[in-house]
C-alpha positions as CSV (number, residue, x, y, z in Angstrom):
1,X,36.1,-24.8,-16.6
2,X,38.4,-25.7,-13.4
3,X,41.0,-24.3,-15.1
4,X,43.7,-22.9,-12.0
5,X,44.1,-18.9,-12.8
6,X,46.3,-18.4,-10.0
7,X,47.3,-19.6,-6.9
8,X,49.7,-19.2,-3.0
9,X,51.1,-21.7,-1.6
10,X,52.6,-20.5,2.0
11,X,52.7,-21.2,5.7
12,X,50.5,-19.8,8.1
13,X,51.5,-19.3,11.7
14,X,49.4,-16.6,12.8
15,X,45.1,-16.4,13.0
16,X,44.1,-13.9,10.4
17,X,47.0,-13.7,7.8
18,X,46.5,-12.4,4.6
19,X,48.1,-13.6,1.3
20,X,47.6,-12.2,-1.8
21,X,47.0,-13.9,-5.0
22,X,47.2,-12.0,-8.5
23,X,45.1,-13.4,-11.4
24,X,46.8,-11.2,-14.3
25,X,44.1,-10.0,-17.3
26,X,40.8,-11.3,-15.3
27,X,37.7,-11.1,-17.0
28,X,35.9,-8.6,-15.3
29,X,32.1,-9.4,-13.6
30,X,29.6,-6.7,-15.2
31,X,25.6,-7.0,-15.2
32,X,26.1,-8.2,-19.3
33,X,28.6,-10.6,-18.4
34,X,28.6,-12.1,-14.9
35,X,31.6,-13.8,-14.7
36,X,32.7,-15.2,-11.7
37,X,35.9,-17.3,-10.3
38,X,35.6,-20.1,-7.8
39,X,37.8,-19.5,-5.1
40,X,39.2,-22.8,-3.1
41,X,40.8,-22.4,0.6
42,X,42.4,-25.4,1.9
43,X,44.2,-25.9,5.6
44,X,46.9,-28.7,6.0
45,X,48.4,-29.8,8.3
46,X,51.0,-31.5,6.9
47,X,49.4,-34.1,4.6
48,X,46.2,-33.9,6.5
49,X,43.8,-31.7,4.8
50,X,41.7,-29.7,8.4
51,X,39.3,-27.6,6.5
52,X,38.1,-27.0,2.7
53,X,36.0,-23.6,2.0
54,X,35.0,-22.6,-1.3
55,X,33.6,-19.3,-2.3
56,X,32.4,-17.8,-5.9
57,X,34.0,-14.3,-6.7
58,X,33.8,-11.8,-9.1
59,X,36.0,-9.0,-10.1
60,X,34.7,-5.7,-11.0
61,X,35.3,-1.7,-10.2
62,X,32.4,1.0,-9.7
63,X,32.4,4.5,-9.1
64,X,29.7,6.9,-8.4
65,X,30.6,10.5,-9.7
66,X,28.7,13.7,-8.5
67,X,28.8,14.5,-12.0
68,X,28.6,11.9,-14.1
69,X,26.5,9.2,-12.0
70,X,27.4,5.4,-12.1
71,X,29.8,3.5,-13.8
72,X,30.9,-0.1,-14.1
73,X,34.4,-1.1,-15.0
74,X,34.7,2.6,-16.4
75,X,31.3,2.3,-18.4
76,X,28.7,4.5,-17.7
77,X,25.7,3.4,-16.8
78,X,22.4,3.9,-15.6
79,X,21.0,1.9,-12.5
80,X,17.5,0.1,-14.0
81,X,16.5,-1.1,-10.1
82,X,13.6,-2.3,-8.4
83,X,12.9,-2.9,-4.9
84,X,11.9,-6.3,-3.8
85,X,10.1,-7.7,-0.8
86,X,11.4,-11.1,0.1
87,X,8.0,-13.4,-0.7
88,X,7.3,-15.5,-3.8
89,X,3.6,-14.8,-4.0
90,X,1.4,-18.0,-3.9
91,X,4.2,-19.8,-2.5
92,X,4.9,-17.4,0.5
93,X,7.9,-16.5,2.4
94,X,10.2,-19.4,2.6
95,X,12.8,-19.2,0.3
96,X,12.9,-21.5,-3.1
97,X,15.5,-21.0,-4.9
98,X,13.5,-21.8,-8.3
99,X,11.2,-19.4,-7.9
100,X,13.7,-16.3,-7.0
101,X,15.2,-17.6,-10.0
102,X,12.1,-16.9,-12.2
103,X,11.6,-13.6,-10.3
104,X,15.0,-12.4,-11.5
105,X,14.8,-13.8,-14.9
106,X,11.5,-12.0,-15.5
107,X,13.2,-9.0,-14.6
108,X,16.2,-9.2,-16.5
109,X,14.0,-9.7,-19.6
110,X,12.4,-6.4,-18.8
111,X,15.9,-4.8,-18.7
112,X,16.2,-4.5,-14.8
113,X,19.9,-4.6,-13.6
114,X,19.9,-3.7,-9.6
115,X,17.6,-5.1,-6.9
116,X,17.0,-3.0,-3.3
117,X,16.5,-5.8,-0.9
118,X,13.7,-3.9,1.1
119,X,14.1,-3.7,3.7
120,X,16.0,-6.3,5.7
121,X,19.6,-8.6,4.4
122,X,18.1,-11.3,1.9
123,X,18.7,-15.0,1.3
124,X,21.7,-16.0,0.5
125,X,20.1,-17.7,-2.0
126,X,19.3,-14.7,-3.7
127,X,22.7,-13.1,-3.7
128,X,24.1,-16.3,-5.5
129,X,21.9,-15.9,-8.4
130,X,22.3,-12.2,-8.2
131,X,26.1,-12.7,-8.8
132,X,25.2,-15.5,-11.4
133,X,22.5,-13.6,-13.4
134,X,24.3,-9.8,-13.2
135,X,22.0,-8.1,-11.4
136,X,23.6,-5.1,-8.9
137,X,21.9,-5.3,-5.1
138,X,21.8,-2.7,-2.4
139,X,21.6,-4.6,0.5
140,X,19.5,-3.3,3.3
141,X,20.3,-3.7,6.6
142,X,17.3,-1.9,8.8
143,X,13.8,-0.7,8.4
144,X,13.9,1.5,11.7
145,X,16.4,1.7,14.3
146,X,15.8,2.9,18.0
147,X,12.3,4.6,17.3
148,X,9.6,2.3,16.7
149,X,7.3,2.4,13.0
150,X,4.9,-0.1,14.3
151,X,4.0,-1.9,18.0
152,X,6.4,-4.9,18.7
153,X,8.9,-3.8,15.7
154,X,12.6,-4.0,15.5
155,X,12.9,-1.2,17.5
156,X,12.8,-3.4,20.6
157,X,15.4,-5.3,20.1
158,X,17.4,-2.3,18.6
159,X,20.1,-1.7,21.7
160,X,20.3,-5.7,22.0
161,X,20.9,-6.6,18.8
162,X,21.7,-4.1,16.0
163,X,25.5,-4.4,16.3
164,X,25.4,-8.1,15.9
165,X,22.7,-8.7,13.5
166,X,24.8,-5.6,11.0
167,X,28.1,-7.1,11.1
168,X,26.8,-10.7,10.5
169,X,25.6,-9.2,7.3
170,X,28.5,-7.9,6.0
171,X,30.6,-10.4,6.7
172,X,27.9,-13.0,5.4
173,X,27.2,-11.1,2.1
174,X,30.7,-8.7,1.3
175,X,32.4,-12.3,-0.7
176,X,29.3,-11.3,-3.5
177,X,30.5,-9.3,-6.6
178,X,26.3,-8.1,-6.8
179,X,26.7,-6.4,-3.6
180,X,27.6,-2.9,-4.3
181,X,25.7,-0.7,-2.0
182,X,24.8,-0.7,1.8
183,X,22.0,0.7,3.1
184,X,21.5,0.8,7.0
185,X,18.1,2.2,7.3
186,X,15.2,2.6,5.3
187,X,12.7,5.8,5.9
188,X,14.1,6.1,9.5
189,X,12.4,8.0,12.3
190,X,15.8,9.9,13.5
191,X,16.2,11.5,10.2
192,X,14.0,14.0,12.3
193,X,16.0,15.1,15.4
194,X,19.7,15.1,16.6
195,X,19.8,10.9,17.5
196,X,20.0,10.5,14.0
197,X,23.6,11.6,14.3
198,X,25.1,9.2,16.3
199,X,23.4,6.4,15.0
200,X,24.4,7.1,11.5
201,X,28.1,7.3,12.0
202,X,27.9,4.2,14.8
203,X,26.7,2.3,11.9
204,X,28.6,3.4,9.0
205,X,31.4,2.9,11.3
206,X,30.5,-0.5,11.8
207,X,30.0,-0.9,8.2
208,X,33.9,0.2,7.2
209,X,35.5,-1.7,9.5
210,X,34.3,-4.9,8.1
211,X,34.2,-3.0,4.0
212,X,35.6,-0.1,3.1
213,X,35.2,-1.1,-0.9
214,X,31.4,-0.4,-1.0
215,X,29.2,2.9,-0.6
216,X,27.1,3.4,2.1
217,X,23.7,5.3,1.9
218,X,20.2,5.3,4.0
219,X,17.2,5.5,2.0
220,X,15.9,9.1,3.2
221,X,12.1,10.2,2.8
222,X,12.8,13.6,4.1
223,X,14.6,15.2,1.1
224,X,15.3,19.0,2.8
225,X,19.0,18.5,3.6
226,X,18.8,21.3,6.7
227,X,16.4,19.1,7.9
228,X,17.4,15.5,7.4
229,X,19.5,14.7,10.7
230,X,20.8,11.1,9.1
231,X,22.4,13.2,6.3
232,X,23.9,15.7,8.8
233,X,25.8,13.0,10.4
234,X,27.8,13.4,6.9
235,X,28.8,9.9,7.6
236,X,26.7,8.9,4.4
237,X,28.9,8.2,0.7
238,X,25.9,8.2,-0.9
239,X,22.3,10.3,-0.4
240,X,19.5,8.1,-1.0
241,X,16.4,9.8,-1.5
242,X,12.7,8.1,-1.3
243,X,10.5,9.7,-3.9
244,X,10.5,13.9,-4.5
245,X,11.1,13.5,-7.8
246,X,10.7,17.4,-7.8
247,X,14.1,18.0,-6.5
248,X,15.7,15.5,-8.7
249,X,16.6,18.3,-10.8
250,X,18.5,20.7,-8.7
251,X,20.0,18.1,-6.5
252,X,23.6,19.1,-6.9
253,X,22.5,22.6,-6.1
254,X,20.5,21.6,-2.6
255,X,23.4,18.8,-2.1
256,X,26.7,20.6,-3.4
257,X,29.0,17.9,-4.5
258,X,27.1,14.7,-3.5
259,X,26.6,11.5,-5.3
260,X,23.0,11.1,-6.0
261,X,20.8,7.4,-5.7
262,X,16.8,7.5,-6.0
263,X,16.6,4.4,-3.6
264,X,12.7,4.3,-3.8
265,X,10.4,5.7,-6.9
266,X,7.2,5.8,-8.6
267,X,4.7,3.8,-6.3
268,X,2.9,3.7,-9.5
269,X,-0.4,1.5,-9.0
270,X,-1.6,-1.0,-11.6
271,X,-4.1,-4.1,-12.0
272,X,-2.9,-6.6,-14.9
273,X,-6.0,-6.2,-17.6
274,X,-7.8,-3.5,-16.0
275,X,-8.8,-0.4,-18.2
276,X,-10.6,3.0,-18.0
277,X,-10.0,6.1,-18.7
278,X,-9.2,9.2,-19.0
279,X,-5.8,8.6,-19.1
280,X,-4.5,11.8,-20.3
281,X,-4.4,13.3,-16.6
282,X,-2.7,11.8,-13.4
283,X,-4.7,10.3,-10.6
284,X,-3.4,10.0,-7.0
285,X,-4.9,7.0,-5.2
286,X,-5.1,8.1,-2.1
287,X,-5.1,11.8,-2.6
288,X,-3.9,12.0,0.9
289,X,-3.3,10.4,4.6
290,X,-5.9,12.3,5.6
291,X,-8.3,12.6,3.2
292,X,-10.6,9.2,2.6
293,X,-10.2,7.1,0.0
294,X,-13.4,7.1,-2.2
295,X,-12.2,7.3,-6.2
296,X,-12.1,3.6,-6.2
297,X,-14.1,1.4,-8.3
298,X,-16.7,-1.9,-7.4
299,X,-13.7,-4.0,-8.7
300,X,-11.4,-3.0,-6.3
301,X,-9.2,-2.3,-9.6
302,X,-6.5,0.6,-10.8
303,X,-6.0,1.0,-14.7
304,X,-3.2,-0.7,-16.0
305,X,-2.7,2.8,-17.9
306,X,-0.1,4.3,-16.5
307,X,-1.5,6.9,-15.0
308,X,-2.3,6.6,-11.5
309,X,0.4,6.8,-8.5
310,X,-0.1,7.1,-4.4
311,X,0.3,10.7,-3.2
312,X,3.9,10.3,-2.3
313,X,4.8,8.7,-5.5
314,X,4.6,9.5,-9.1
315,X,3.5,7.4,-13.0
316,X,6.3,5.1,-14.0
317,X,6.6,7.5,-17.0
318,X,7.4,10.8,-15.2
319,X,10.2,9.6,-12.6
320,X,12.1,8.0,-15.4
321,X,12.0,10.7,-17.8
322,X,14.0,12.8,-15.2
323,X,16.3,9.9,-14.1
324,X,17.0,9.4,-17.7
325,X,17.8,13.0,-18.3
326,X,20.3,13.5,-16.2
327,X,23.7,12.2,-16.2
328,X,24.6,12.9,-12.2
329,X,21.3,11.2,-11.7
330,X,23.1,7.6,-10.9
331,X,19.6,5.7,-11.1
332,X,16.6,4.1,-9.5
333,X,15.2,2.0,-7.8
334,X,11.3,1.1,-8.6
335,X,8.5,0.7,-5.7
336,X,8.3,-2.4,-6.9
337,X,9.2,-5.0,-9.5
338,X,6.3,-7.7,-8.4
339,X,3.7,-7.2,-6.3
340,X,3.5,-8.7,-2.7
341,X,1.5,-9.7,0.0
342,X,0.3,-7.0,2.3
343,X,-0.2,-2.8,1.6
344,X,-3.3,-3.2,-0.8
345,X,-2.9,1.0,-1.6
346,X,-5.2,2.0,-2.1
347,X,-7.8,-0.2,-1.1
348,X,-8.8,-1.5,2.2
349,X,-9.9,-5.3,2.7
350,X,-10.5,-7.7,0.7
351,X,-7.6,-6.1,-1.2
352,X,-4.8,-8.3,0.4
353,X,-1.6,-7.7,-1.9
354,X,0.2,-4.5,-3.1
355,X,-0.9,-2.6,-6.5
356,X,2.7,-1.1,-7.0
357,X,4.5,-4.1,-9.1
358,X,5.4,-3.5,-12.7
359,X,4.4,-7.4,-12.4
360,X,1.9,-9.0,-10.7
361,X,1.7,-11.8,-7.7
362,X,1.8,-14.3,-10.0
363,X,4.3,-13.1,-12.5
364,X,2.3,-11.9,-15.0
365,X,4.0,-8.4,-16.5
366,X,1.5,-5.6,-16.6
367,X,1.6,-3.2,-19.6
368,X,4.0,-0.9,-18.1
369,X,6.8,-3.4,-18.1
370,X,6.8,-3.4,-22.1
371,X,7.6,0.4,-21.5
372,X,10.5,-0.4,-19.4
373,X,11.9,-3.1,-21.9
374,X,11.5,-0.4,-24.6
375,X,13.3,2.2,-22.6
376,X,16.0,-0.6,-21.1
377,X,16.8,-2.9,-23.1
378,X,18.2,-2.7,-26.5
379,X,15.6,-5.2,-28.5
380,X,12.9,-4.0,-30.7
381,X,9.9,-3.9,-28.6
382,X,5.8,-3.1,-29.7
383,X,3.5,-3.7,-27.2
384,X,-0.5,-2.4,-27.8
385,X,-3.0,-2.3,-25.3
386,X,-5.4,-2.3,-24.3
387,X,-7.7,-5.6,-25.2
388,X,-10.3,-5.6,-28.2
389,X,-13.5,-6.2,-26.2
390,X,-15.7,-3.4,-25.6
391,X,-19.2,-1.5,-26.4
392,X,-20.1,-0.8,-29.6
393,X,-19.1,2.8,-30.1
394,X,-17.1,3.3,-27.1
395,X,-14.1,5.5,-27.2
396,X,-11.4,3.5,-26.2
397,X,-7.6,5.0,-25.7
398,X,-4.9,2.8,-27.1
399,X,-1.3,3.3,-26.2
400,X,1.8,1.5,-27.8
401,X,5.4,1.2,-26.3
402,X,8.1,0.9,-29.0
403,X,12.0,1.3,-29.5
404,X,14.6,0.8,-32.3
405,X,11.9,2.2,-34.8
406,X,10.8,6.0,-36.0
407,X,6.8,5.5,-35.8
408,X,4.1,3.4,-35.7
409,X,0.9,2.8,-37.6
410,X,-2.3,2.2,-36.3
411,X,-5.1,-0.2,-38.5
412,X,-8.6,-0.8,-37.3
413,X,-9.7,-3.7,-39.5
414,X,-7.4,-3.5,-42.1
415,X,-7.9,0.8,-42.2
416,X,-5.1,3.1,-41.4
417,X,-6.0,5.6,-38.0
418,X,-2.9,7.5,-38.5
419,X,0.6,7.1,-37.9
420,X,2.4,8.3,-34.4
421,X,5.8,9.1,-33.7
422,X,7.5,10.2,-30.3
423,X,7.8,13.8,-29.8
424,X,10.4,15.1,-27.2
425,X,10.6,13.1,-24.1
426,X,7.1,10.9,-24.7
427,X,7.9,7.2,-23.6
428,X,4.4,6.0,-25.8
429,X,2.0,6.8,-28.3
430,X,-1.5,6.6,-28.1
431,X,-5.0,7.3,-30.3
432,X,-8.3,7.6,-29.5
433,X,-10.7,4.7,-31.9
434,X,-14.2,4.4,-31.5
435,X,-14.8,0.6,-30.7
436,X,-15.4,-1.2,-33.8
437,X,-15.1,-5.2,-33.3
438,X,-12.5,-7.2,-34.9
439,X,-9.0,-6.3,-35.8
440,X,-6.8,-4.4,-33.9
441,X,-3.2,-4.1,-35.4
442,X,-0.1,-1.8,-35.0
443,X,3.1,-1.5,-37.1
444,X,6.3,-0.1,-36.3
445,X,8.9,1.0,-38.9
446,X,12.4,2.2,-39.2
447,X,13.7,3.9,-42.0
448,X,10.0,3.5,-43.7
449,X,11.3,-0.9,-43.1
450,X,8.5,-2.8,-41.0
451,X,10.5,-3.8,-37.4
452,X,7.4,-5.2,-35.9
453,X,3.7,-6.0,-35.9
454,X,1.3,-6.8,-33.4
455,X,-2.6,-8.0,-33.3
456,X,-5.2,-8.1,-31.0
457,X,-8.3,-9.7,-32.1
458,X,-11.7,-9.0,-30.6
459,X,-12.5,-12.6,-28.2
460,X,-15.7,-14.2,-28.6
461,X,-16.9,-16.8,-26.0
462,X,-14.6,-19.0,-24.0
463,X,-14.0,-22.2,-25.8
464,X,-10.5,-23.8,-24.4
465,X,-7.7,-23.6,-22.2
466,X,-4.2,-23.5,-22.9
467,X,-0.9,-24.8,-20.7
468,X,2.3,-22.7,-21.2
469,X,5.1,-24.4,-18.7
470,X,8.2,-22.0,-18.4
471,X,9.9,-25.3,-18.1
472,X,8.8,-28.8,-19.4
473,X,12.3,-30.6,-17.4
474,X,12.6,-30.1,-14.1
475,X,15.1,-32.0,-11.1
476,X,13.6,-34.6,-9.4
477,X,14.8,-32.8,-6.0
478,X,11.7,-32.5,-4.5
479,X,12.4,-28.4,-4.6
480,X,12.2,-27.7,-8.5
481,X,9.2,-25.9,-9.7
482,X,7.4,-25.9,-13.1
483,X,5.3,-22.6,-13.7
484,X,2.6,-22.9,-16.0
485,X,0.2,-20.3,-17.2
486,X,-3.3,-21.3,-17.7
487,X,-5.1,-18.9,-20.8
488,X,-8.8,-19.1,-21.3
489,X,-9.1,-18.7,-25.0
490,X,-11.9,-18.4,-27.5
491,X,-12.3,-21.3,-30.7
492,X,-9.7,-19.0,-32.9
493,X,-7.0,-19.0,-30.0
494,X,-7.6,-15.1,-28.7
495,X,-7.4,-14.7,-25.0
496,X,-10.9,-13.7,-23.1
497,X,-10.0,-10.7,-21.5
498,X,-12.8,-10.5,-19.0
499,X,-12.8,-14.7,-18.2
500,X,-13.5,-15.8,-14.7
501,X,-13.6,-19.6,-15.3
502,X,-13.4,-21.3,-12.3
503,X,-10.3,-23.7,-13.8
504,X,-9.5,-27.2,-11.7
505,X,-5.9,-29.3,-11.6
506,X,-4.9,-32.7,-11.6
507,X,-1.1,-33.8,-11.0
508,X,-0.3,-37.2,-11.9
509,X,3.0,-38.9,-11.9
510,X,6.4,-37.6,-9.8
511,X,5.2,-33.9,-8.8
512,X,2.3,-32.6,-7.0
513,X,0.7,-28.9,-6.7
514,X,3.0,-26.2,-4.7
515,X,0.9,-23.3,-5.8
516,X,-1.8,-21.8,-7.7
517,X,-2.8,-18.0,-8.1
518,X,-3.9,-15.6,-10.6
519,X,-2.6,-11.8,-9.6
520,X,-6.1,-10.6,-8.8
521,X,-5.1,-8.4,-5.7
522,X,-8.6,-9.4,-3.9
523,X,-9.0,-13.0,-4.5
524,X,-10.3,-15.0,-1.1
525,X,-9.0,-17.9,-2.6
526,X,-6.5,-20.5,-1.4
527,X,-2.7,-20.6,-2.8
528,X,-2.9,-23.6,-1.6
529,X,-5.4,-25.5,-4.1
530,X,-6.3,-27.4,-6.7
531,X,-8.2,-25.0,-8.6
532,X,-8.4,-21.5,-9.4
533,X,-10.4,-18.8,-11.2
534,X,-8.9,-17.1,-14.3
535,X,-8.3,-13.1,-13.5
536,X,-8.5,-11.5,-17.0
537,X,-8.3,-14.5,-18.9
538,X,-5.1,-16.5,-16.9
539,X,-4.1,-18.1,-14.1
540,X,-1.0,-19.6,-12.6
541,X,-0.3,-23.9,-11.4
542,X,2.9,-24.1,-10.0
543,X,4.2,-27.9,-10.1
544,X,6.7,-29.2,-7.5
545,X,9.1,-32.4,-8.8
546,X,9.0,-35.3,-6.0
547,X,12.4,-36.8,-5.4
548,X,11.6,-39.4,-8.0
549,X,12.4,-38.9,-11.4
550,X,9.6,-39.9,-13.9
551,X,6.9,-38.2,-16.0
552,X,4.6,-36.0,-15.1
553,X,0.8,-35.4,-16.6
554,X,-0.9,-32.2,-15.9
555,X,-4.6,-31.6,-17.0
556,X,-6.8,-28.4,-16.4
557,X,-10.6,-28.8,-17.1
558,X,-13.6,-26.1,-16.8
559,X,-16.6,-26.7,-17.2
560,X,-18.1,-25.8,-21.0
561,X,-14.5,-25.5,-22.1
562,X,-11.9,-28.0,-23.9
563,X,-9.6,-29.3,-21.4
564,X,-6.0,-29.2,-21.5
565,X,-2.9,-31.4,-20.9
566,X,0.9,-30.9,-20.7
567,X,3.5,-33.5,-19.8
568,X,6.7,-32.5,-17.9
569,X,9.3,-34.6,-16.9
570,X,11.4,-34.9,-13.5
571,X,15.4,-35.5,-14.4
């Protein structure tokens, strides 16, 4: 650490000179290992020291082959991405740095490795740990140019203030290794008539006169090329397409030669601990723009079986079996990787927050992220869903997720229902049991050698709560956050899948309450509170340090239930 690489000492006698310095066998920056160098600039004059800047780099080559897709410092890779809105759930749109942080460290344990800031340039905050954590970004510049989406959109300050507000981006962001895409439009109206043109080569233009080292795409809905005006400008290095997975396939034959990235997939709709069935056929929720929405449920709810997408989108399952197929298939990017506030699809009011994150607003993973850690990481993985609390009788579906084993077993209370293995391209496994209560249990094996095991227990009444902080130390910065998940658990420690308990907080000592949610996309309740009601069994108190440092005592009671405490400390 601090140790000088390389170095140029020289005189300057002109604004804007360039010097060159040559670090010889640099460890390269990859999404596995983010390394990065600090850069120091320093002006004299004579002794006196004028100006000190310091920037982190990293060093790294990509390519993106018509052929063979993406690679990073000549490995081949897929891109695992998700798109990202810019809010933190209960704790809203300003930025905290902590809280990106967990975002990004959720995803990375799912296997995620790019991030589409959609649709506008992101905190700079966000880039740094990007570049620390090794995740890839396309940064997004615009979501509509001269033509208006919405009343009062960007549109009107488009002539004004597009040229100024696009260079200050990449000259802000181009310093960050994670950058390696620009996008400068996102589902544009001009893709549809003869301005797109123009605008698309004013702004690329823009673009390479500030960076020539990074690819430059627009994330295109429209995915006929004869009719897509934005790609006609042929000013794009990338085509971005929105969606149609059905042309994934023949892409090099409708785009000859082009370099392929799926900038926006799936819109795959979920609610954490929500089950019914069938699940064996697709659902589109809404069918259609123009046809009603009335499939719903008195819930407000979507099955967290994947199995149910918007009418422009697609399951999680059938996008990424054709992105993993093909190798001139670069990669994706996933609509989204948390839920957000705002576009409750399919449901109108109360629904409040989005349905499309593979985790929820409070940070909760939803099934489907165990099948992306199966599929993108390289980690034995069994997940089992769904819960073990149902009629007597009922025919219930139960899927698994698995990887780095050949099958797994299925026990209902300590009997064998068969074992499953995956045949051809199937991303999970799944029997049909007649509810029985007690023990649910899977098994995977390798080579006829147990990897894993899982349980799920049939829950009985709600007895207790539990505390789970993702970090018991926290700075005493007065910024610092400590997210702890609240479980409402029967006597023998199983988690109450259907629990409501109305849970309250006290916050003793040097912190107070920033937040408190549960991922129910309909609760009327306050993020800013001292209680909230579990959603399936949990709920989320997010703890902000004071700038004191001290201990901390945390205590969650409910009433008919054993309270809780858990003591954190501010450093």
């Amino acid at each position: 650490m601090g140790k000088v690489v390389a170095d140029n000492l020289s005189s300057i006698n002109q604004v804007g000179a360039i010097r060159d310095v040559v670090i010889k066998n640099p460890i390269l920056w990859s999404t596995d290992h983010p390394y990065l160098y600090k850069v120091v600039l320093q002006l004299f004059k004579g002794n006196e020291l004028l100006d000190d800047y310091q920037v982190n780099i990293g060093i790294r080559s990509f390519k993106f082959d018509s052929q063979k897709g993406f690679s990073l410092n000549g490995i081949q890779i897929k891109i695992k991405g998700v798109c990202m809105h810019h809010d933190l759930g209960a704790l809203g749109a300003a930025v905290n740095t902590r809280a990106i942080e967990r975002q990004l460290q959720i995803l990375k344990q799912m296997g995620c490795n790019a991030i589409r800031t959609s649709h506008n340039p992101p905190a700079p905050e966000f880039l740094d740990l990007c570049d620390k954590m090794g995740f890839l970004v396309m940064d997004e510049a615009f979501d509509m140019w001269a033509k208006k989406k919405t009343k009062h959109d960007y549109h009107e300050d488009w002539a004004q203030w597009h040229k100024q507000d696009l260079t200050d981006q990449i000259l802000r962001d181009r310093n960050h290794p994670c950058v390696f895409i620009w996008s400068v439009g996102n589902e544009i109206r001009e893709q549809f008539d003869s301005t797109g043109i123009a605008i698309t080569r004013e702004l690329v233009k823009i673009v390479k006169n500030l960076d020539d080292t990074r690819p430059v795409t627009s994330a295109l809905s429209e995915s006929d090329p004869h009719k897509n005006f934005i790609y006609k400008s042929g000013a794009l290095d990338l085509v971005g397409l929105n969606y149609h997975q059905e042309v994934y396939a023949d892409f090099l034959k409708n785009y000859p030669n082009q370099k392929f990235i799926a900038t926006e997939t799936m819109s795959a709709l979920e609610t954490r601990g929500f089950y019914d069935t069938p699940t064996d056929t697709t659902r589109h929720w809404p069918q259609s723009s123009k046809i009603p929405f009335t499939q719903g449920n008195l819930q407000f709810a979507v099955t967290a079986y994947d199995n149910v997408a918007a009418y422009w989108g697609s399951t999680h399952e059938e996008t990424w079996k054709i992105i993993k197929k093909y190798d001139f298939l670069s990669g994706l990017f996933i609509w989204t990787g948390f839920d957000y506030l705002g576009e409750p699809t399919p449901y109108p009011w109360p629904a409040r927050s989005s349905y499309f994150g593979i985790v929820d607003l409070a940070g909760f993973p939803k099934d489907v992220y165990y099948m992306y850690q199966s599929e993108w990481t390289d980690k034995p993985v069994l997940h089992l869903l769904p819960h073990w609390n149902w009629k007597p009788g009922q025919l219930v579906d139960v899927w698994a997720y698995y990887s780095q084993a050949d099958e797994v077993e299925l026990f209902l209370n300590g009997k064998s229902l068969g074992i499953k293995k995956k045949q051809g391209d199937d991303l999970h496994v799944s029997w049909k049991v007649k509810f029985e209560p007690g023990t649910l249990k899977a098994i995977s094996r390798k080579n006829g050698k147990i990897v894993l095991s899982q349980e799920i227990h049939t829950a009985g009444a709600p007895a207790k709560i539990q505390l789970i902080a993702d970090r018991k130390s926290i700075y005493a910065d007065g910024n610092d956050l400590s997210f702890i998940t609240v479980k409402v658990l029967d006597k023998d420690g199983n988690i109450i899948p259907d629990a409501e308990n109305l849970v309250t907080f006290k916050v003793k000592g040097a912190a107070s309450i920033a937040g408190v949610d549960n991922g129910s996309q309909i609760s009327m309740e306050p993020f800013k509170a001292n209680y909230r009601k579990a959603f399936h069994g949990m709920c989320l108190l997010i703890v902000r340090s004071q700038k004191i440092k001290g201990e901390v005592l945390v205590e969650a009671t409910s009433r008919g239930l054993m309270p809780s405490t858990l003591t954190l400390n501010t450093k």
